[in-house]
Backbone bond lengths (Angstrom), bond angles and torsions (degrees), N, CA, C in turn:
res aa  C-N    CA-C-N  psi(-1)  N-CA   C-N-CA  omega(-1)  CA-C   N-CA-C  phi
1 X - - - 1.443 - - 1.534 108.81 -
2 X 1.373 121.02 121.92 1.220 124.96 176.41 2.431 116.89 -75.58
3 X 1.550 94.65 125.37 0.747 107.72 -156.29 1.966 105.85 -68.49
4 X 1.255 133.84 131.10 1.871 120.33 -178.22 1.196 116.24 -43.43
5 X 1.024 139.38 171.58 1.322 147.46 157.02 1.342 112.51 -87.26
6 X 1.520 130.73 127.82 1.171 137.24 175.01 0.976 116.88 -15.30
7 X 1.018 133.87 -171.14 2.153 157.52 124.23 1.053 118.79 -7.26
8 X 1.669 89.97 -74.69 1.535 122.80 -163.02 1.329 113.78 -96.45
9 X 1.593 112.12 -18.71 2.032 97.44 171.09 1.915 93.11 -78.56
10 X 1.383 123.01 -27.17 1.302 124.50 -169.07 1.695 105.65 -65.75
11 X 1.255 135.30 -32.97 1.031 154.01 131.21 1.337 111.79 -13.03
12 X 1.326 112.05 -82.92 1.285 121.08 -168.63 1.252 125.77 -74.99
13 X 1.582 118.06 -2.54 1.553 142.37 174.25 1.720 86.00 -93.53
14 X 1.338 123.23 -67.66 1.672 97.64 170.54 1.431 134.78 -22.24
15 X 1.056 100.73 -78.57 1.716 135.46 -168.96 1.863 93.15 -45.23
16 X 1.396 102.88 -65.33 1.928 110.77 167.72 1.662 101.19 -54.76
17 X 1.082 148.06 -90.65 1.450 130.75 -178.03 1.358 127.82 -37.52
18 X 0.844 134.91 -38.98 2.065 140.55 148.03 1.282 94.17 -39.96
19 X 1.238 146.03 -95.00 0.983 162.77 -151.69 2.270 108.16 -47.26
20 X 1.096 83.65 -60.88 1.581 92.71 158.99 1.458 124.86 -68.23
21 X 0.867 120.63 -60.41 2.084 120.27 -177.03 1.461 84.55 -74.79
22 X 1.346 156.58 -65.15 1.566 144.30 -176.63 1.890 105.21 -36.57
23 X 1.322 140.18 -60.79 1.012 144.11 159.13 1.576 119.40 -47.78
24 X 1.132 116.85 -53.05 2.336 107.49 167.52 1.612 96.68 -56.76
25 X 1.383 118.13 -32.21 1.146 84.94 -137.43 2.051 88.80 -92.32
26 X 1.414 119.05 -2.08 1.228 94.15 179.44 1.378 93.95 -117.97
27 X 1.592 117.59 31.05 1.514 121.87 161.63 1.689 92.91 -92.70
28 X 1.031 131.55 -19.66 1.422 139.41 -165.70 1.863 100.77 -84.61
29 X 1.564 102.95 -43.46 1.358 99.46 -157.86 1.662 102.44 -97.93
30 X 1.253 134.82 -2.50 1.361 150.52 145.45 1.761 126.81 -65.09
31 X 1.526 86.34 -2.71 1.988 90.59 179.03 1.362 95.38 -80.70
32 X 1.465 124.46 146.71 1.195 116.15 154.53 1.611 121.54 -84.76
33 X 1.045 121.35 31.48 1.813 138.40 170.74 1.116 112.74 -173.73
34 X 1.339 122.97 148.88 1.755 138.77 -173.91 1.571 89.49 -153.46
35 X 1.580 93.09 164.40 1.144 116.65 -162.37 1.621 84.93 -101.03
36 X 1.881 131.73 177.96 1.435 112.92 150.66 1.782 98.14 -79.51
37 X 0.872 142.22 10.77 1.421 125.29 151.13 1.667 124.57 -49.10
38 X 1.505 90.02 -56.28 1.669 107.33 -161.45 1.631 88.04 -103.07
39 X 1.212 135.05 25.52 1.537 131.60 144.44 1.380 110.03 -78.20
40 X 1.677 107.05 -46.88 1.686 107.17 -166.17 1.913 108.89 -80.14
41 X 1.942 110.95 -23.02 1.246 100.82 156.87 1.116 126.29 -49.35
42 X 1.485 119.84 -52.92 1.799 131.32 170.70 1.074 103.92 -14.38
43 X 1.199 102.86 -76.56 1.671 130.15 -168.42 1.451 108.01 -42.09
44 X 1.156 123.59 -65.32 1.424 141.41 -159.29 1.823 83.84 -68.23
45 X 1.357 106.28 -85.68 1.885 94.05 -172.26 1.429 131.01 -38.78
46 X 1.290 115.09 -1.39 1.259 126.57 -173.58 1.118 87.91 -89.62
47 X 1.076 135.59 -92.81 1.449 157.37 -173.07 1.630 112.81 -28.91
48 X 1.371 100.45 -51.15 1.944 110.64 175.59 1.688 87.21 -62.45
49 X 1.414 106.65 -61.99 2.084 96.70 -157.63 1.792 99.32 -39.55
50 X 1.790 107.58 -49.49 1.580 90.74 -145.29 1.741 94.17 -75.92
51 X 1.421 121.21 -13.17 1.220 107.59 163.71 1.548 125.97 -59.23
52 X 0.874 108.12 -46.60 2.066 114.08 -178.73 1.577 103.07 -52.07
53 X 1.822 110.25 -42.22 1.122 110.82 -169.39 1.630 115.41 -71.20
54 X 1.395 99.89 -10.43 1.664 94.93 -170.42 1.297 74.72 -105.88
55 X 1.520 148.63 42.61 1.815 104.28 128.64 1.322 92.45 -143.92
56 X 1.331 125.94 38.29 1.698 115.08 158.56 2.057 93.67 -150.87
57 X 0.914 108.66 16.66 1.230 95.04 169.15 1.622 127.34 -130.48
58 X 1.414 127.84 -164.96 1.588 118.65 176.61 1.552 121.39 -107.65
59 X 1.039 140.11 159.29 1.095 133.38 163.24 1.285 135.47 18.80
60 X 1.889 94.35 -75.15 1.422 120.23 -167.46 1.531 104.69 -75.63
61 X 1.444 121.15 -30.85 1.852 124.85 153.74 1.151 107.85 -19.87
62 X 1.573 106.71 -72.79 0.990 107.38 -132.62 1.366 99.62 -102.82
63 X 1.446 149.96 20.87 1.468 172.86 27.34 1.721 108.04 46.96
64 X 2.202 108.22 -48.41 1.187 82.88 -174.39 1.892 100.66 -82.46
65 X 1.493 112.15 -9.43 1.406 113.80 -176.12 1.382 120.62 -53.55
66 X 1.363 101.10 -35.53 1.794 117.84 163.58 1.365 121.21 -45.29
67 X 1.069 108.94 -46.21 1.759 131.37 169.16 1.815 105.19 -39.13
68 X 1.653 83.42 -62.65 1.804 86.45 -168.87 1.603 105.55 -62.35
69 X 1.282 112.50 -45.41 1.657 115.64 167.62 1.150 130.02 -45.62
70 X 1.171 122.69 -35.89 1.547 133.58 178.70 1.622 102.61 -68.71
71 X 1.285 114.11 -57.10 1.458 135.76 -165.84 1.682 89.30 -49.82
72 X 1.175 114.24 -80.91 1.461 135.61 -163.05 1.403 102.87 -55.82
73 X 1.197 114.11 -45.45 2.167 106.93 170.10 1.833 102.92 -52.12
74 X 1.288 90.51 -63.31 1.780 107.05 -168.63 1.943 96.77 -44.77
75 X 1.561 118.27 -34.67 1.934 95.26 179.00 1.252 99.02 -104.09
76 X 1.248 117.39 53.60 1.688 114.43 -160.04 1.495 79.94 -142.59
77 X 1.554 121.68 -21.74 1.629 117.78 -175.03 1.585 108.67 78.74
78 X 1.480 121.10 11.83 1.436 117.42 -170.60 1.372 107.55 -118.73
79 X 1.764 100.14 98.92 1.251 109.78 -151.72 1.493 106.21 -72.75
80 X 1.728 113.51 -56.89 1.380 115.65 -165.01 1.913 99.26 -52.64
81 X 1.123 119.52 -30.73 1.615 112.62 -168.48 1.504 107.45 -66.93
82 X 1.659 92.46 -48.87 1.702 92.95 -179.93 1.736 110.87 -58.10
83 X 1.029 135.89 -31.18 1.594 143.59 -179.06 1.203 97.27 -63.96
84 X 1.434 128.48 -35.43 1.184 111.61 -150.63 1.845 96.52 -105.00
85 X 1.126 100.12 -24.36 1.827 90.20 167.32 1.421 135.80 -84.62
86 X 1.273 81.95 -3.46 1.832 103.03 173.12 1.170 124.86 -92.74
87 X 1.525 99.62 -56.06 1.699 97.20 166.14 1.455 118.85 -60.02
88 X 1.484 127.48 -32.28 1.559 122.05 169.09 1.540 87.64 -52.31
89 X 1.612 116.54 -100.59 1.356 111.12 -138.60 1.921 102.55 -43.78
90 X 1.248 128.60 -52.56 1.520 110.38 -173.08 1.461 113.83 -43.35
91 X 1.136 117.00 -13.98 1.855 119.55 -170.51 1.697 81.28 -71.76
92 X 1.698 106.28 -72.63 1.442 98.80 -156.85 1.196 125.70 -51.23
93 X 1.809 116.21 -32.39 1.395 120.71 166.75 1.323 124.91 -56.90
94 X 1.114 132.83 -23.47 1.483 136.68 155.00 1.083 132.74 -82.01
95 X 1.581 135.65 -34.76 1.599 102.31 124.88 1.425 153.97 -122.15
96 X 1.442 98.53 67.76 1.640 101.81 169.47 1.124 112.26 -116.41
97 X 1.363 151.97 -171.10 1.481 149.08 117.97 1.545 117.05 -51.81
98 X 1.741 85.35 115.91 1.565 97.20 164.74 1.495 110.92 -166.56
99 X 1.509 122.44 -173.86 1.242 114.34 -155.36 2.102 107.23 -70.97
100 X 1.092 107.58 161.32 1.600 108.37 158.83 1.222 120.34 -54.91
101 X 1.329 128.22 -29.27 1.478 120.07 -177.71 1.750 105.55 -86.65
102 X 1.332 102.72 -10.81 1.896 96.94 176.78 1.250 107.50 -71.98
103 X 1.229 136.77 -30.44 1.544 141.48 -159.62 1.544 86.68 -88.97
104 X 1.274 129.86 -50.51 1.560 118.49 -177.73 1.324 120.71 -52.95
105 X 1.412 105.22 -54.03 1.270 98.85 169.83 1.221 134.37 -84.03
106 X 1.780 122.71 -0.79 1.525 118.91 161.45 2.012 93.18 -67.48
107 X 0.933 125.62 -97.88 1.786 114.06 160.41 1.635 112.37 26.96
108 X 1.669 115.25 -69.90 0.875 105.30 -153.02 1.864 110.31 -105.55
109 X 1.608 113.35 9.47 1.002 126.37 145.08 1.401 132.18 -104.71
110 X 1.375 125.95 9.03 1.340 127.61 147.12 1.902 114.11 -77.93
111 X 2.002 120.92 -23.58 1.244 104.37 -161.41 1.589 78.94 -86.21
112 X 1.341 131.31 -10.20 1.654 113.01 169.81 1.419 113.98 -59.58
113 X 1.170 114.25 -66.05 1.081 112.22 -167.83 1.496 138.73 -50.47
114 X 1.830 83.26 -34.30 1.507 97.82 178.46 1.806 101.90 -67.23
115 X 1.478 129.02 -55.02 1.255 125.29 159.84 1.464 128.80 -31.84
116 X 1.098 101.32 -21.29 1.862 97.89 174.55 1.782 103.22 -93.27
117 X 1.710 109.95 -27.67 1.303 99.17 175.16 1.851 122.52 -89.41
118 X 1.946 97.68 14.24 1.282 105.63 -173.67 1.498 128.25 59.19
119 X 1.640 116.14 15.48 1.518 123.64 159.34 1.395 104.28 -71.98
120 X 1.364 110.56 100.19 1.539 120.66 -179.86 1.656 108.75 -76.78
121 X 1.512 117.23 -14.53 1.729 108.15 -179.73 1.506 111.90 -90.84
122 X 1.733 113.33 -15.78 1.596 122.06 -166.31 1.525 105.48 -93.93
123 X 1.731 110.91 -31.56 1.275 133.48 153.18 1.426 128.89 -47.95
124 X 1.084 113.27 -37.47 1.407 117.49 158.43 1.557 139.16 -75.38
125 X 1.637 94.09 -38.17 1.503 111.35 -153.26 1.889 78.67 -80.93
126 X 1.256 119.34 -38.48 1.565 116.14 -157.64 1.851 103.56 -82.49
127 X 1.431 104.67 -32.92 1.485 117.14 -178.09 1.457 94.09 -50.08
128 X 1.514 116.01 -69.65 1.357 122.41 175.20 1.397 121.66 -42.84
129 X 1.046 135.13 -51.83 1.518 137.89 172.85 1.184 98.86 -45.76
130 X 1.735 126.47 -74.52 1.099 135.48 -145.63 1.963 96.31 -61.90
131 X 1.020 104.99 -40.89 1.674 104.88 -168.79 1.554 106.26 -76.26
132 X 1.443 136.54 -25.00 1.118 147.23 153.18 1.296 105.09 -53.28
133 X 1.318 143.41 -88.97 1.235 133.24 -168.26 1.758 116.02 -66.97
134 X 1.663 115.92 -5.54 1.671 99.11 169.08 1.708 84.41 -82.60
135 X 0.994 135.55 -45.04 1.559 120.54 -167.15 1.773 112.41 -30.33
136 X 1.581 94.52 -51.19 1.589 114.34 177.34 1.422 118.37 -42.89
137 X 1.552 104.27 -41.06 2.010 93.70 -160.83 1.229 133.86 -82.57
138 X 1.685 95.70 112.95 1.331 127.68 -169.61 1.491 102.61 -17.83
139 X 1.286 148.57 -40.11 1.792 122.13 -142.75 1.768 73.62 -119.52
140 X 1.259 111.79 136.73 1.344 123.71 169.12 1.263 114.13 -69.34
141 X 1.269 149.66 -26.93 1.359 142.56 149.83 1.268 115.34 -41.32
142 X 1.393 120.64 -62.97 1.499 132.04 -172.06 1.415 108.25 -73.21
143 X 1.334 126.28 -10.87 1.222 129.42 158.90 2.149 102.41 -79.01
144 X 0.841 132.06 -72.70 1.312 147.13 -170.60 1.664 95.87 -38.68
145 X 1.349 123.29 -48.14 1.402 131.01 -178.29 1.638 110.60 -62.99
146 X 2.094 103.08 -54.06 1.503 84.49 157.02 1.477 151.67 -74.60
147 X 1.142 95.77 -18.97 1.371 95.52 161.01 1.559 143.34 -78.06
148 X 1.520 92.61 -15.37 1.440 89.18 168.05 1.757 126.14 -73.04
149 X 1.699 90.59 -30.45 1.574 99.38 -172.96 2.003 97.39 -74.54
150 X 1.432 115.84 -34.74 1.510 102.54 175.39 1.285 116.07 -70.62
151 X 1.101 132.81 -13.99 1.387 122.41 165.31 1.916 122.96 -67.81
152 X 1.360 115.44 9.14 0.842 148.64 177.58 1.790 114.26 -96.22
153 X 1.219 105.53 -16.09 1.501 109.93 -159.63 1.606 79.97 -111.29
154 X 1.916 106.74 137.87 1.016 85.08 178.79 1.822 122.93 -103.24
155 X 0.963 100.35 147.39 2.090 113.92 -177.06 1.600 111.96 -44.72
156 X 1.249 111.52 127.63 1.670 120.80 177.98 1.620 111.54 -47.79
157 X 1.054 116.82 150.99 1.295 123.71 -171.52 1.801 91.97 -98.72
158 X 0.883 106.02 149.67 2.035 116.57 152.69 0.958 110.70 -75.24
């Protein structure tokens, strides 16, 4: 009979699976084409990361796990889901402590979502936020990273 694994390797088999399905899955949502194969992977790593994250990780995990959820509803065309993982994590990013680039990109995955649900005033107002505050973030890398992925989001129409 094979004996469990501790606490803490169980832990650390979390923390390593979050960490992995959180990475496919926004290597998944950064392709500019998927198969419906590698749509329903999306899906699935989204869902496994923010799971791992809700039992070996904190808050802000599992806030940024929302992120990947929102993202992956929003190219999934599933608007109310994407709204609804965006507006959670942007709630938490506004008020907890966390980095400047989290608030950009809660911002800049709510003006997706709202665009996939075709609210052209929430789409704007957040597009704008979100591109105002990636302008902001302090470390020029972490600025360069957000902006590449918002150039991905698409721009309000007139």
């Amino acid at each position: 009979m094979t004996e469990s694994p501790s606490l803490e390797i169980i832990a650390q088999m979390q923390r390593w699976f979050a960490v992995e399905c959180n990475n496919a899955c926004w290597d998944l949502i950064e392709r500019k084409e998927r198969s419906p194969r590698e749509d329903r992977e999306m899906l699935y790593c989204a869902y496994a990361a923010a799971y791992h994250w809700s039992k070996t990780g904190t808050p802000l995990n599992g806030a940024r796990a929302e992120l990947a959820l929102a993202h992956t509803h929003g190219l999934l065309g599933h608007a109310n889901l994407a709204l609804e993982y965006a507006r959670s994590a942007l709630e938490y990013f506004e008020n907890h402590p966390c980095e400047d680039w989290d608030l950009a990109f809660g911002h800049a995955a709510l003006a997706f979502a709202a665009a996939v649900a075709s609210d052209k005033v929430d789409h704007a107002w957040h597009y704008a936020e979100a591109r105002r505050l990636g302008e902001a973030i302090a470390d020029p890398q972490d600025r360069a990273i957000f902006m590449d992925s918002f150039a991905r989001i698409p721009a309000p129409r007139e």
